[in-house]
VOGU-3710 file (C-alpha; in Angstrom, 3 decimals, decimal comma):
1> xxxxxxxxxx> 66,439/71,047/78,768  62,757/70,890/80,238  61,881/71,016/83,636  59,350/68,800/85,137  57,877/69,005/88,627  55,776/66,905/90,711  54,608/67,995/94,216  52,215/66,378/96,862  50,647/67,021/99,830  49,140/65,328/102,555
11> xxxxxxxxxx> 46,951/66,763/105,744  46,749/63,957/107,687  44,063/64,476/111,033  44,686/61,098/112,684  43,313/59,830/115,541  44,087/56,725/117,536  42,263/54,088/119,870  42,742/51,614/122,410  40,509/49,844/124,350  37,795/52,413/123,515
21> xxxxxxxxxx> 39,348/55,442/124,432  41,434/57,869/122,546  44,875/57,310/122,861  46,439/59,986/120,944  45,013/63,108/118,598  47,446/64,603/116,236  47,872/66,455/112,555  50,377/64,748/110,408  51,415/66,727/107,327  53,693/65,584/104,298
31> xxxxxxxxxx> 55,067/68,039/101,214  57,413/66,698/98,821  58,536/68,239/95,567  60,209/66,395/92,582  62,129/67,611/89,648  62,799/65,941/86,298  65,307/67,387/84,008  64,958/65,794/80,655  68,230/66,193/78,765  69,257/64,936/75,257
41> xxxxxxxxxx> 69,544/61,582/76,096  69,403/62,137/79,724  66,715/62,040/82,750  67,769/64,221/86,439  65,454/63,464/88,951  66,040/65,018/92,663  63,607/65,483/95,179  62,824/67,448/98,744  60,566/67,214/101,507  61,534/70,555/102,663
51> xxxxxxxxxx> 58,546/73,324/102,368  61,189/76,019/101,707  63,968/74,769/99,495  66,480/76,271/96,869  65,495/75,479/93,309  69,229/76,336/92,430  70,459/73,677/94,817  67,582/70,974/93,694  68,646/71,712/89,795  72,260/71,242/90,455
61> xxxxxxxxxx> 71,054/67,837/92,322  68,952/66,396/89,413  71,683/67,744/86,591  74,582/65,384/88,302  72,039/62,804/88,800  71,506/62,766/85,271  75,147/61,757/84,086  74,325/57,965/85,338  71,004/58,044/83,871  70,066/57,097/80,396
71> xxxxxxxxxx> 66,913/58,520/78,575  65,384/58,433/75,311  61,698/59,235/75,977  59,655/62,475/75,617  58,046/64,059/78,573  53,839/63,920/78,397  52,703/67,173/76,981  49,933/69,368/75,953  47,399/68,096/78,336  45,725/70,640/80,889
81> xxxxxxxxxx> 43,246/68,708/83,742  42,221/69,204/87,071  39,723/67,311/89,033  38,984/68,174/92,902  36,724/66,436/95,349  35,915/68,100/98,152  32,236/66,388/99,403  31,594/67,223/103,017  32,328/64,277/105,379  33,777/65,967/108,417
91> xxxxxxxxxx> 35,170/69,191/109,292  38,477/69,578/111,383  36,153/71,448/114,059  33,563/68,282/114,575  35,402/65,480/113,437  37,397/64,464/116,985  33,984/64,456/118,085  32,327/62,319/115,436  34,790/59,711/115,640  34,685/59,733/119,274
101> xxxxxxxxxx> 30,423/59,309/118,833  30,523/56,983/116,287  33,416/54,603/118,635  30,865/55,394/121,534  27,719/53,945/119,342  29,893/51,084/118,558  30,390/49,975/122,368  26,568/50,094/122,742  25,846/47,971/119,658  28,431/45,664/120,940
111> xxxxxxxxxx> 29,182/46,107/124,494  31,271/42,964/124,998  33,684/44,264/122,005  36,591/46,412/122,491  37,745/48,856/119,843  41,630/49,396/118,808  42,556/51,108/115,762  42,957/54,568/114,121  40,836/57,365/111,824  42,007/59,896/109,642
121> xxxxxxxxxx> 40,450/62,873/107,868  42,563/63,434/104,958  43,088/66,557/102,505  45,884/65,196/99,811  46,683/67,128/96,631  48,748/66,004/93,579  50,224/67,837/91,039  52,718/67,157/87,703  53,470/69,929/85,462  56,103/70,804/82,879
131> xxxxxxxxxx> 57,780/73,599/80,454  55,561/71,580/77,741  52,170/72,743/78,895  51,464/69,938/80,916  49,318/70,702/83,717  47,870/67,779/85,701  46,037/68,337/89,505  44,645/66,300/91,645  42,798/67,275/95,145  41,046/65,082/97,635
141> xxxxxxxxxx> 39,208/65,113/100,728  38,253/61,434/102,474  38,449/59,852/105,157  40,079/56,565/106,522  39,020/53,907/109,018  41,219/51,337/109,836  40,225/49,709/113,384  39,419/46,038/114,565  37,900/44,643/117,849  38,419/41,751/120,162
151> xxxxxxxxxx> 35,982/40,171/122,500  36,126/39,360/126,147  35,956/35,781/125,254  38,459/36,179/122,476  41,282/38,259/121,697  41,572/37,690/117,852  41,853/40,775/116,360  38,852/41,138/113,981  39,790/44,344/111,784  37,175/46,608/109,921
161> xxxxxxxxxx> 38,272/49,805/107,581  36,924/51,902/105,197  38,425/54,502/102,555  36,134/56,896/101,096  34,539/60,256/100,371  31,445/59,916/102,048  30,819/58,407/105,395  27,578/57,007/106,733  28,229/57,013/110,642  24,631/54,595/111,365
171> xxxxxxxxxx> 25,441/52,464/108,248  28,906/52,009/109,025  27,737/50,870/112,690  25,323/48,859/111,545  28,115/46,878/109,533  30,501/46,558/112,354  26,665/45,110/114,775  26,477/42,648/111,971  30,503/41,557/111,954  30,425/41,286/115,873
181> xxxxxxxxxx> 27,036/39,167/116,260  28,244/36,791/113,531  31,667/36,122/115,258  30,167/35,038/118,212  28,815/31,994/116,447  31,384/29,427/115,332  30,723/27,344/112,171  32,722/24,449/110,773  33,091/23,326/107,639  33,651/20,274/105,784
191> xxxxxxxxxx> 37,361/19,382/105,912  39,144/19,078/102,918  36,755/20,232/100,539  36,100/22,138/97,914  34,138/25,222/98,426  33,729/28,911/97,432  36,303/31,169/98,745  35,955/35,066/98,633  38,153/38,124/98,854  38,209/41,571/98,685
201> xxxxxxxxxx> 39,390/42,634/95,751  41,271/45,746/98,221  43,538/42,731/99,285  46,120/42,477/97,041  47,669/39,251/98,244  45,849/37,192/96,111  46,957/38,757/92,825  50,777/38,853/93,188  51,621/36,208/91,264  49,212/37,395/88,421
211> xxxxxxxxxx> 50,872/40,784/88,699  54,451/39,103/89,001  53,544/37,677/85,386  51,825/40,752/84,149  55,117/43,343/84,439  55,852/44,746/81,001  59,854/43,464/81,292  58,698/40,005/81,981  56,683/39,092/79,296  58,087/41,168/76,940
221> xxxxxxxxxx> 61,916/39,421/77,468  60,627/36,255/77,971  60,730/35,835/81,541  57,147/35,266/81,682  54,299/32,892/81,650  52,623/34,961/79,837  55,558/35,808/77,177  54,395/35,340/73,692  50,569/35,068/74,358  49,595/38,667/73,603
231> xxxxxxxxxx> 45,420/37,881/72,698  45,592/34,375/73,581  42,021/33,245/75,906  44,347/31,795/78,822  41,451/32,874/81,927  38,119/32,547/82,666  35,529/34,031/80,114  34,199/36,216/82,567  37,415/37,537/83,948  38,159/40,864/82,900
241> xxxxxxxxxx> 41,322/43,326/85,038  42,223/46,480/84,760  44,406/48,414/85,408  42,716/51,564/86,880  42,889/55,256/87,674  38,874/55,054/88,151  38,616/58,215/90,107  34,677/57,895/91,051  35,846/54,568/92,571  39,112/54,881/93,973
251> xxxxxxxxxx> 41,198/57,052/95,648  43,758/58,028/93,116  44,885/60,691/90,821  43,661/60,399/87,405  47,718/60,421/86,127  50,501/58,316/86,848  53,605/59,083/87,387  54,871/59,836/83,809  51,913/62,228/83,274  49,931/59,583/81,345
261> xxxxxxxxxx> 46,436/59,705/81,835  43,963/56,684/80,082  40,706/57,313/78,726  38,322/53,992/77,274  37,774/54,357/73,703  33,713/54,153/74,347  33,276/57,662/75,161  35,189/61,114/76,665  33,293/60,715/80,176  34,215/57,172/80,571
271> xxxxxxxxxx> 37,039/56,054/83,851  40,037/56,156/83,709  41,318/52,580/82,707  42,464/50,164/80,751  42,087/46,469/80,119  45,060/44,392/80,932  42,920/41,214/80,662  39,565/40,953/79,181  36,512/38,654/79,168  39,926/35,725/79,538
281> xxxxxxxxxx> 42,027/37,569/76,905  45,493/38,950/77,543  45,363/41,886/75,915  48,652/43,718/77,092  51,186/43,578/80,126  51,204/46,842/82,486  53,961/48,621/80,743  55,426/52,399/81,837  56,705/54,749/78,658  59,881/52,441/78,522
291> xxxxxxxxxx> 58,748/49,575/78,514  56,158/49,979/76,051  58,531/51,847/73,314  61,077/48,683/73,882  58,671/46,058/73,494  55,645/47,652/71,516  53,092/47,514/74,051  50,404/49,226/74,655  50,910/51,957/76,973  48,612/51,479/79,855
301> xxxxxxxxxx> 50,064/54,301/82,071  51,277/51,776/85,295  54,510/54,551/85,996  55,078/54,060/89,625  57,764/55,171/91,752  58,864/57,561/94,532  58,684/62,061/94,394  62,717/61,518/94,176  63,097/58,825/91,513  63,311/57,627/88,055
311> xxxxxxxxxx> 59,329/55,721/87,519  59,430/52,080/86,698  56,147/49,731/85,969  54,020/48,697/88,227  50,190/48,480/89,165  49,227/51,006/91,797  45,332/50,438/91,213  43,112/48,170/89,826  39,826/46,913/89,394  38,157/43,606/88,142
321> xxxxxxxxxx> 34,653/43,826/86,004  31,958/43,353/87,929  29,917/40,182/86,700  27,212/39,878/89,155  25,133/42,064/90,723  25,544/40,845/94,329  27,234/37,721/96,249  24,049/35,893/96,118  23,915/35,997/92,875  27,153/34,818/92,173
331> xxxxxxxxxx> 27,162/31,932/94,725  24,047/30,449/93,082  22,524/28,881/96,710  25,336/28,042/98,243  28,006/29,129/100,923  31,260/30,569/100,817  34,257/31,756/103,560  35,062/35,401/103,112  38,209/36,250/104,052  38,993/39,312/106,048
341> xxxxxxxxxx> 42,225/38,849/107,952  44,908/36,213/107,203  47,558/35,096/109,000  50,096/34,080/105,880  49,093/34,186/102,298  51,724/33,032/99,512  52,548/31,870/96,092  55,145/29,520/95,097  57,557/30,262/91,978  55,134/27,712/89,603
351> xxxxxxxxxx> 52,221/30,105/91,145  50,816/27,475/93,911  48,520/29,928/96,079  48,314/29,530/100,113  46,567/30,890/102,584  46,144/30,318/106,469  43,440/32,444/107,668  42,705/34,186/110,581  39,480/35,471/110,206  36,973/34,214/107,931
361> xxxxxxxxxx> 33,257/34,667/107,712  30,773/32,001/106,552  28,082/33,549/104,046  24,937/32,837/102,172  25,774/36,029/100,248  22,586/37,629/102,246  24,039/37,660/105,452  27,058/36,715/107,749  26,557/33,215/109,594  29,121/33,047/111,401
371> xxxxxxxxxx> 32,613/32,571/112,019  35,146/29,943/110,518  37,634/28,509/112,523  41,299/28,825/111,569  41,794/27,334/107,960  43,994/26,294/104,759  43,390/27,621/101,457  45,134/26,423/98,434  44,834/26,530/94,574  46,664/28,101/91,668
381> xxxxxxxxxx> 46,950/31,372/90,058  45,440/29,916/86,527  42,780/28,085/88,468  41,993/30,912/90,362  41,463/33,006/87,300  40,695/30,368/85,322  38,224/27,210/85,608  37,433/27,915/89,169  36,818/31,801/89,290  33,171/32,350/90,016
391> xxxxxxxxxx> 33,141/36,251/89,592  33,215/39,706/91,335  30,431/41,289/92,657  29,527/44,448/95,403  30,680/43,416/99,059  27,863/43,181/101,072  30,403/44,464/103,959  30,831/47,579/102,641  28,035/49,532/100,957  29,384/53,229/101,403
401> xxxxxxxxxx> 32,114/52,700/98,445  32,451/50,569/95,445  34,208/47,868/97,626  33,872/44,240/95,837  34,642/40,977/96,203  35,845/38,514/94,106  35,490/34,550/94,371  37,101/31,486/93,402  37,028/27,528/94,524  39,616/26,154/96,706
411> xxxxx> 40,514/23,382/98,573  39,654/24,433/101,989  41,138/22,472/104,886  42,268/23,117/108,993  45,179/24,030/110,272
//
């Protein structure tokens, strides 16, 4: 029997605003503690999110777990790595005040705005080890913005947010000037058209039918449109995703949750990742241990899954290759609506893609114009990716973090 534990923790300073004043200040803490028990043929996973608990008690827990739960696969092993951030953003001492400052600079910038949202100055450390000299740590120190603002003459949220390591309190502002000038001017655009749409590639929504398609078990028992076309050129030429434990550009640890950890083949120093699709190409679904012994895929270490339970596939991070060095570039002289908040966004079974918006941005790719009323998006997931994806470059919205967008045409139309 080998025992296999995986602990995190989470210091969690958050603060909260509404209507430009603090409405609560408080530290939120999480510890939880997993234990694997890999048997012959077995796998006992129990978990606690108890600070003091009984190992004895925890063991028994995972051993009768195990008696309903299959397992053939061999722990990860022989791998010792630690990476810890800890750049200086804020300290616990200043940081009510800087976030207090940087909301006060805000209501000067734009005094007709009013501020709602919340801030948090985050330690979180992640650990898996095991009785087969696997030792795998992960610490972090960033902070998170997620806030929006309304206007006196109207009360649609507009949200703003940031997630990162370092924090620019003037740049940041600066952003938010440029979000809240540009909303006060309303733009149309021509109805049922066809124009550039844009995303950032932080919003998932988009992608869920791609993903839907892209899980390991699908393709690999034929429940897939993607089943059987392993290297076929079925996107874009210029579409490449991965899937992505790029630690310099995300906030993630390096491992999943099977104690995998990635490496490209171009070099020791290189991110962690892995192509899932490149330049149009599927090269492999996202697959976890299982599913990539069953089927022979590639493992591309997508384990997922809670402290206190058996990990299954999925995609936790990813990232698309950047083909264009800014927005400009990629829309080539004309405009596009950037999406920042919507109000529904769907795919049908056959992968039809809608959107109703809520906010939107018209853009040159230099600069915000203004605001887009409430509209309709719709294409496909293979047009999206396909014929009409025009590329990923930085956001313009964001340039603190490796934020980008990605952008696609679409039949654009009102509500």
């Amino acid at each position: 029997m080998i025992k296999e534990f995986y602990k995190k923790s989470i210091k969690d300073q958050n603060i909260k605003f509404k209507n430009d004043n603090i409405e609560s200040d408080y530290l939120r803490t999480e510890d939880v503690t997993g234990l694997r028990l890999y048997i012959t043929g077995l796998l006992g996973v129990a978990g606690t999110a108890k600070k003091d608990f009984s190992l004895i008690e925890l063991e028994k827990k995972a051993l009768q777990n195990a008696k309903s739960t299959p397992y053939s696969l061999d722990c990860s092993s022989g791998l010792q790595q630690m990476i810890i951030y800890n750049y200086e953003i804020s300290s616990e001492k200043d940081y009510k005040k800087a976030m207090t400052s940087f909301v006060e600079e805000l209501k000067m910038k734009l005094p007709n705005c009013i501020f709602h949202g919340q801030m948090s100055l985050i330690d979180r450390e992640e650990s898996l080890t095991n009785e087969m000299n696997l030792k795998l740590r992960y610490k972090d120190h960033y902070i998170m913005i997620n806030m929006y603002f309304t206007t006196e003459e109207n009360d649609t949220p507009v949200p703003f947010s940031y997630r990162g390591r370092r924090f620019s309190r003037e740049i940041f502002a600066n952003v938010v000037q440029t979000m809240g000038e540009a909303w006060k001017n309303e733009i149309a655009v021509k109805d049922n058209s066809c124009l550039p749409v844009i995303f950032p590639c932080s919003n998932r929504s988009p992608f869920t039918d791609l993903f839907h398609h892209l899980h390991g078990e699908r393709v690999g028992s034929g429940n897939s449109r993607f089943s059987g076309k392993i290297n076929h050129l079925l996107f874009h030429p210029s579409f490449t995703l991965y899937s992505s434990h790029d630690i310099e550009n995300l906030i993630t640890p390096f491992f999943d949750m099977e104690g995998t950890v990635l490496r490209l083949k171009e070099g020791p120093l290189s991110s962690f990742r892995c192509p899932l699709i490149q330049d149009g190409v599927l090269i492999s679904p996202y697959t976890d241990k299982r599913t990539a012994k069953q089927y022979q895929f590639p493992l591309t270490s997508n384990a997922v899954g809670a402290y206190n339970r058996v990990p299954f596939p999925g995609i936790a991070h990813f990232q698309l290759h950047q083909t264009h060095e800014s927005l400009a570039d990629m829309l080539q002289g004309n405009v596009g609506i950037v999406v920042m908040n919507a109000k529904e966004i769907k795919h049908s079974q056959t992968g039809d893609f809608f959107c109703q918006t809520k906010v939107a941005y018209l853009t040159d790719g230099v600069q915000l114009l203004g605001r887009v009323p409430p509209i309709t998006i719709q294409s496909h997931t293979m047009k999206m990716f396909g014929n009409d994806f025009m590329g990923c470059s930085r956001n313009i919205l964001y340039p603190l973090f490796c934020k980008d967008l990605f952008a696609f045409k679409a039949h654009v139309s009102y509500q």
